[in-house]
Every structure is written in structure tokens, then in C-alpha cells.
N, C-alpha and C positions, 0 to 999 in steps of 0.2 A: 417488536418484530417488524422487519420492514412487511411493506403491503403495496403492489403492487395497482390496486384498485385508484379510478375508474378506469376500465378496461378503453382503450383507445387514447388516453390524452399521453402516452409517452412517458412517466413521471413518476416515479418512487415517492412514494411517502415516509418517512423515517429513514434510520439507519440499520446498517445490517449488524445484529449486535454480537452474532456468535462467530464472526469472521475479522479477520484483521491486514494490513497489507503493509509493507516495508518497501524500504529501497534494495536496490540491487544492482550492481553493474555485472552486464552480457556484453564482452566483445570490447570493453572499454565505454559502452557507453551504459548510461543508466534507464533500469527498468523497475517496473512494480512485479510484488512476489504475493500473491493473496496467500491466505492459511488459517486453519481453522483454529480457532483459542482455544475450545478445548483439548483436542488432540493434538494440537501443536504439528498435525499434517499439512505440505505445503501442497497448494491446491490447483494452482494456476498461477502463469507468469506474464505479464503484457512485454510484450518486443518492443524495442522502437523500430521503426520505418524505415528511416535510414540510419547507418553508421554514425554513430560519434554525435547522437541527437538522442533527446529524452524522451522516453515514452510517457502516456498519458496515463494519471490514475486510474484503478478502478473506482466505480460511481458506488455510494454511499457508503463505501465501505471504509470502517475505523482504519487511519496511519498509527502505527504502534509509534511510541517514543521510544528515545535514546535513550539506553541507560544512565545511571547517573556517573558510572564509573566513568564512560565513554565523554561525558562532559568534563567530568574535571581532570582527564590526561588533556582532551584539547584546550582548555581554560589552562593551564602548565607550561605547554609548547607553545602558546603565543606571547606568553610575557617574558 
């Protein structure tokens, strides 16, 4: 469980383990999608700032991978 302790120095200890985050394009450009792994509820989205720029992870939280299907249709189209 992440811990947010000692109170003041700014700084997460561990990872948040029951949440997850992916990519997302908004608008054309790309953002982060957090969500909870158990419920598979999406929870919060980061913006980018400006158009056609990427937004910033969220902090300690797990990036889900790529499925595998998803790799091997791209590993097919480039060769």
C-alpha cells in the first residue's frame, strides 16, 4: 500500500497497488486514464495543456500493458 508518510517531505513511498493507468488520446492528442483494477471503474483522466502535446503520468501509479494480441497485429504490419 502506497504511504504517504513523513508528513511534509512531498514523496510517496511505494506504489499504489490497487489502481492502474493507460494511454489515451483526447482531441488528438495523448493523455493518462487512471482506474481501479478491481472494478475496472475509470477514475480520473490527466489533460494535456496544450493541444497536440502529451500529458504527464500519474505519480506511482502502475501503466497496464499491452495486450499480447495488440503486439503481435503490430509485430505483422511492420514486416
Amino acid at each position: 500500500m502506497a504511504v504517504n508518510k513523513p508528513t511534509g517531505d512531498n514523496a510517496r513511498k511505494g506504489a499504489v497497488k490497487k489502481r492502474s493507468q493507460t494511454k489515451t488520446t483526447i482531441g488528438g492528442a495523448l493523455g493518462w486514464t487512471k482506474r481501479d483494477r478491481s472494478s475496472g471503474e475509470f477514475m480520473a483522466v490527466k489533460k494535456p495543456r496544450k493541444a497536440k502535446k502529451a500529458a504527464k503520468k500519474f505519480k506511482g501509479v502502475r501503466v497496464e500493458k499491452k495486450s499480447a494480441k495488440k503486439m503481435k497485429a503490430k509485430k505483422t504490419v511492420r514486416r
